[in-house]
C-alpha positions in Angstrom: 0.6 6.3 -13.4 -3.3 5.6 -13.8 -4.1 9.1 -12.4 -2.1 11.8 -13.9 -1.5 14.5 -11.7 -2.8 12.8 -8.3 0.5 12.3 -6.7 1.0 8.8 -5.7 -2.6 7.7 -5.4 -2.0 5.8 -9.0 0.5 3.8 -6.7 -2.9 2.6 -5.1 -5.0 2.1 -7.3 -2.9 1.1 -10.5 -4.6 -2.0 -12.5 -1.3 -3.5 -12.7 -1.7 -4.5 -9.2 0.6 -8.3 -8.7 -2.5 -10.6 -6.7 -1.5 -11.2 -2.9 -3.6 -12.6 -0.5 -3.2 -9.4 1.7 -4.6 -7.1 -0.1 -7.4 -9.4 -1.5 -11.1 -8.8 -0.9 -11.5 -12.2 0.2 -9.1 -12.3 2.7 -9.1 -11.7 6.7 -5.4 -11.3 8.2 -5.0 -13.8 10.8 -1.1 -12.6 12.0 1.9 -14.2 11.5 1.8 -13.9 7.4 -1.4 -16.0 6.9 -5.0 -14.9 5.3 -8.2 -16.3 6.2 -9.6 -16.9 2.3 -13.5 -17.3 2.3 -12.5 -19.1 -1.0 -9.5 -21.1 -0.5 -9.1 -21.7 3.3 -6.3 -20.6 5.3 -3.3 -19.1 2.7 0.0 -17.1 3.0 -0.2 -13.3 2.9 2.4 -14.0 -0.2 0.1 -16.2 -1.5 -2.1 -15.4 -5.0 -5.2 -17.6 -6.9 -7.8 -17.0 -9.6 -10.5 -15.4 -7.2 -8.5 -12.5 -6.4 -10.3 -9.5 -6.2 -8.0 -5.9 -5.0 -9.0 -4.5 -2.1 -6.9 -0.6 -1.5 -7.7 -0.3 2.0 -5.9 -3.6 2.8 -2.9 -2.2 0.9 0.0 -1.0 3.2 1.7 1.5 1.5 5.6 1.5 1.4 7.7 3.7 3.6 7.9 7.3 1.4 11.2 8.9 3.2 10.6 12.2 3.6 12.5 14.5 1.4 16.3 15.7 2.5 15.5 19.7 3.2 18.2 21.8 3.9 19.4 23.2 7.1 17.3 26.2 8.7 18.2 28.3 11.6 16.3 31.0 13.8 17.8 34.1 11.6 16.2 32.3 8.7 12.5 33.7 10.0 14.0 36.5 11.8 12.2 39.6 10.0 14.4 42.4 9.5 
């Protein structure tokens, strides 16, 4: 992780980021898994080329599951 201590934010902004046209700087999403490029044309969201520059707030972070807690009931914050 890039940044020790930050949680997941190395996630985002790691610099061993794979190139995609979604998350590129040059890109505009049009829908339906294509990217406006304002170097290449129109590409796939998939798609990757020499120009690509990251962009983190284009990034859609992967589904964290939140963490299995135990079971609680009312007597638990009961104060006796």
């Amino acid at each position: 992780m890039d940044h020790p201590g930050k949680g997941n934010i190395g996630l985002l902004f790691s610099r061993n980021i794979e190139p995609s046209c979604a998350y590129c700087r040059y890109g505009v999403s049009l829908g339906y898994d294509e990217v406006a490029c304002s170097k290449r044309g129109i590409m796939s969201e998939e798609g990757k080329c020499g120009a690509f520059k990251y962009e983190p707030t284009k990034r859609k972070p992967e589904y964290m599951r939140p963490p299995i807690t135990p079971e609680v009931s009312e007597d638990d914050f009961r104060i006796s």
